[in-house]
Every structure is written in structure tokens, then in C-alpha cells.
C-alpha positions, 0 to 999 in steps of 0.5 A: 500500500501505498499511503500518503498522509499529511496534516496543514493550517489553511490560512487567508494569504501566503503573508498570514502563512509566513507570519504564522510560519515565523511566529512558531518558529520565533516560539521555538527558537525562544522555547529551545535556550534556557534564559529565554525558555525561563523568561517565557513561563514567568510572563507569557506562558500559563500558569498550572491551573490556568485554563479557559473560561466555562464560558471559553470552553462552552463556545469552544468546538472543533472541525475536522476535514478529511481529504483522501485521493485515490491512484485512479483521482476518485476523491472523498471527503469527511467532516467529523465535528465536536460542539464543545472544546475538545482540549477541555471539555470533550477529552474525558468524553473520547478517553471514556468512549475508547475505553468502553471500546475495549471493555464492551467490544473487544470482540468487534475490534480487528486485530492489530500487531504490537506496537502504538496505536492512535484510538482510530487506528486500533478502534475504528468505526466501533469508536466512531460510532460510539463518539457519534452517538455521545455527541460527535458528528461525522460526514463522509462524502 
């Protein structure tokens, strides 16, 4: 098989890809020498326990693309989308539900060899569904 798999940001311009592009890049070269690494979490970065708002995380939501393009130019299409701030609110939502996978139907998963395995890679449509029914949507086209 043969698998291509690639992950961006879409911005308005190629001027807001370059400064978006410089201002990581900024972030990391700042975040990588200790003097400067130092300053950062006593001015800029959060304390422990500082997080958003309820009402931040209440407005919060998450949207998926997905693309996929086959050898012969077929191309389909999905959007998977999460109502509340995934970082926050949603996180114990998705652990729970992969969890169940593998306590309720282990017998539905398919069977993988050792090794590391994101939740969608080892659980498939059996976690999808049950994200899908706890609050998730997803289309495929």
C-alpha cells in the first residue's frame, strides 16, 4: 500500500502563512535556550491551573476535514465535528468512549500487531460510532 498522509493550517494569504510560519518558529527558537525558555513561563506562558473560561470552553468546538485521493483521482471527503472544546471539555468524553471500546467490544475490534496505536487506528468505526452517538458528528462524502 501505498499511503500518503499529511496534516496543514489553511490560512487567508501566503503573508498570514509566513507570519504564522515565523511566529512558531520565533516560539521555538525562544522555547529551545534556557534564559529565554525561563523568561517565557514567568510572563507569557500559563500558569498550572490556568485554563479557559466555562464560558471559553462552552463556545469552544472543533472541525475536522478529511481529504483522501485515490491512484485512479476518485476523491472523498469527511467532516467529523465536536460542539464543545475538545482540549477541555470533550477529552474525558473520547478517553471514556475508547475505553468502553475495549471493555464492551473487544470482540468487534480487528486485530492489530504490537506496537502504538492512535484510538482510530486500533478502534475504528466501533469508536466512531460510539463518539457519534455521545455527541460527535461525522460526514463522509
Amino acid at each position: 500500500e501505498n499511503i500518503t498522509y499529511t496534516e496543514g493550517l489553511a490560512c487567508n494569504s501566503r503573508v498570514g502563512a509566513a507570519l504564522n510560519f515565523m511566529g512558531l518558529a520565533t516560539f521555538g527558537l525562544l522555547a529551545a535556550f534556557p534564559p529565554t525558555r525561563f523568561a517565557l513561563r514567568n510572563t507569557i506562558l500559563p500558569k498550572p491551573g490556568d485554563g479557559p473560561s466555562q464560558e471559553d470552553m462552552l463556545q469552544g468546538y472543533l472541525k475536522v476535514y478529511g481529504v483522501a485521493k485515490a491512484k485512479n483521482g476518485e476523491t472523498a471527503t469527511s467532516t467529523m465535528c465536536f460542539s464543545v472544546d475538545p482540549g477541555y471539555m470533550d477529552t474525558a468524553r473520547m478517553l471514556i468512549e475508547s475505553a468502553l471500546c475495549f471493555v464492551l467490544d473487544a470482540d468487534k475490534l480487528k486485530q492489530v500487531p504490537g506496537g502504538s496505536y492512535t484510538p482510530a487506528a486500533c478502534q475504528g468505526e466501533i469508536l466512531l460510532n460510539r463518539l457519534c452517538t455521545t455527541g460527535t458528528t461525522f460526514e463522509c462524502n
